[in-house]
C-alpha positions as CSV (number, residue, x, y, z in Angstrom):
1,X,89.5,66.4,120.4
2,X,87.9,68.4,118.1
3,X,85.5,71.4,118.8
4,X,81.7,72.6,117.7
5,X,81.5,76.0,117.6
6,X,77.7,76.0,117.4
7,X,76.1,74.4,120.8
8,X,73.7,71.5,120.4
9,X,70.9,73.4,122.4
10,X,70.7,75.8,119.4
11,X,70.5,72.5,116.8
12,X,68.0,71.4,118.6
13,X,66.1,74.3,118.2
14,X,66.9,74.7,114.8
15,X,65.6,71.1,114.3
16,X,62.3,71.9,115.9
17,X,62.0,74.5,113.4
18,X,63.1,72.3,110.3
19,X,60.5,69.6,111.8
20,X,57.7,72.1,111.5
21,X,58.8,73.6,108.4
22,X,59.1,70.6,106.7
23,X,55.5,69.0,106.9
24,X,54.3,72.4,105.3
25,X,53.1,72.3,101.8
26,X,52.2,75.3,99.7
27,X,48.8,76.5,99.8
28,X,47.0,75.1,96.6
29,X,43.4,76.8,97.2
30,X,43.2,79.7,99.1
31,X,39.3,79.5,98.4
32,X,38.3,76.4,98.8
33,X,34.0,76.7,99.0
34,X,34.1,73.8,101.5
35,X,33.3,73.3,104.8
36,X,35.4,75.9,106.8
37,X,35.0,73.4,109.4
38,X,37.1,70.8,107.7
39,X,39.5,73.3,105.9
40,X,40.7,74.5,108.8
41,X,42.5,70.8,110.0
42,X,43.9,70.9,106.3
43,X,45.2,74.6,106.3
44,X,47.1,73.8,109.2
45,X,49.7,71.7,107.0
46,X,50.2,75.0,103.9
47,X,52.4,77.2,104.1
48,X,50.6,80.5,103.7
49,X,51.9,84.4,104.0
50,X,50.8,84.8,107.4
51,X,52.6,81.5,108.3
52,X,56.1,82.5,110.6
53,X,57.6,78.6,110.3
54,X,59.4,79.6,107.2
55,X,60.3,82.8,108.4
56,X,61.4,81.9,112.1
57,X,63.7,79.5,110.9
58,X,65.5,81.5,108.0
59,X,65.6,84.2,110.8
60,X,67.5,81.8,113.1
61,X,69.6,80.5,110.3
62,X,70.6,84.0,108.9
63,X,71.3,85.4,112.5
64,X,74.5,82.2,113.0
65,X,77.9,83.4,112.2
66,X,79.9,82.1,109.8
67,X,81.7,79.5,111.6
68,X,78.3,78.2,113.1
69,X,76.2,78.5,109.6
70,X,79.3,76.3,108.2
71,X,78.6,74.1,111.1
72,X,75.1,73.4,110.9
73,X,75.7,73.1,106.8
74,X,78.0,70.0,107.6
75,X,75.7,68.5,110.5
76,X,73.1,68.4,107.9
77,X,76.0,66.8,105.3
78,X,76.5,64.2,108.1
79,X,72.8,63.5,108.8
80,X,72.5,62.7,104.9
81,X,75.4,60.3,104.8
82,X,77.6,62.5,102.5
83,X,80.7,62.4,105.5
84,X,80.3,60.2,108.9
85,X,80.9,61.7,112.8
86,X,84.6,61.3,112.8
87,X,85.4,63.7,109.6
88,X,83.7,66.1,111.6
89,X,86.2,68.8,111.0
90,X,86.7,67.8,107.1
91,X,82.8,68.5,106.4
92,X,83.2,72.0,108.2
93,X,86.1,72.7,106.5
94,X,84.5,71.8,103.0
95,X,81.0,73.7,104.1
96,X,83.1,76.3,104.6
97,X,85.3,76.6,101.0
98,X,81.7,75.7,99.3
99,X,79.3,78.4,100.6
100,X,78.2,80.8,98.0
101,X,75.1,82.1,99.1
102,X,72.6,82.4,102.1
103,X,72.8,79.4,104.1
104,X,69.1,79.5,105.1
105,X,68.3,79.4,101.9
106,X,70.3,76.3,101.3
107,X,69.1,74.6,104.2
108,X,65.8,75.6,103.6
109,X,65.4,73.6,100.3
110,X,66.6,70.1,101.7
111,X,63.9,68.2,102.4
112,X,64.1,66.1,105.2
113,X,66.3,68.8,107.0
114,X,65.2,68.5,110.3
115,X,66.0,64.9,110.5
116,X,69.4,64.9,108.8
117,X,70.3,67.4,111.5
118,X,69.3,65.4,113.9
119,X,71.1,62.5,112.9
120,X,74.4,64.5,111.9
121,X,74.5,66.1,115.3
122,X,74.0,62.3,117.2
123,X,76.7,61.1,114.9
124,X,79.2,64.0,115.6
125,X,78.3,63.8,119.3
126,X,78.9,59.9,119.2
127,X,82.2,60.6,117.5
128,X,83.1,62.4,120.4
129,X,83.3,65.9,119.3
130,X,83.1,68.2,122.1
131,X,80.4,71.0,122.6
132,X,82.5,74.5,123.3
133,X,79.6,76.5,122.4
């Protein structure tokens, strides 16, 4: 039986994060001249400097150890159909060798990521690898 280092209570969170990051846009005009009525439901969706989605979820990327930011690289490798549930332990192995820079940052520019982790991590668990976290 093969082991996750990083629990699925803390992909889950980390997909809640992705989920809200990734229906943000960036902000295209600051100063609209409409109705501030009506730019407030569209402002909702940009990502602007006081916005903490991006940052929350880099922060909770960045603060995973090595072992669990390998992890969570090959859920998301899993999610996307680059390695299936049972080769688990291959993708982690192979996140491992290839990481070169922040993973956040990585992560951060897949689109889509919340749901690719969400599918690699329902894959891995239906392969039957075991949460030790």
């Amino acid at each position: 039986m093969v082991n996750m280092e990083i629990s699925p209570d803390l992909v889950n969170a980390i997909i809640e994060h992705a989920h809200a990051f990734d229906v943000k846009e960036a902000e295209t005009d600051p100063d609209s001249g409409s109705n501030p009525t009506d730019d407030g439901d569209l402002d909702v969706l940009q990502d602007t400097p006081g916005d903490l989605t991006g940052a929350d979820l880099r922060a909770v990327i960045e603060a995973l150890n090595v072992d669990q930011a390998a992890e969570l690289v090959a859920l998301m490798w899993i999610g996307r159909g680059e390695y299936d549930g049972q080769e688990w332990a291959h993708a982690v192995k192979r996140a491992r060798e290839r990481a070169t820079g922040p993973t956040s940052r990585y992560l951060m520019g897949v689109p889509m990521l919340g749901d690719y982790l969400q599918d690699g991590l329902q894959a891995v668990l239906d392969a039957g690898v075991r949460d030790d976290a």
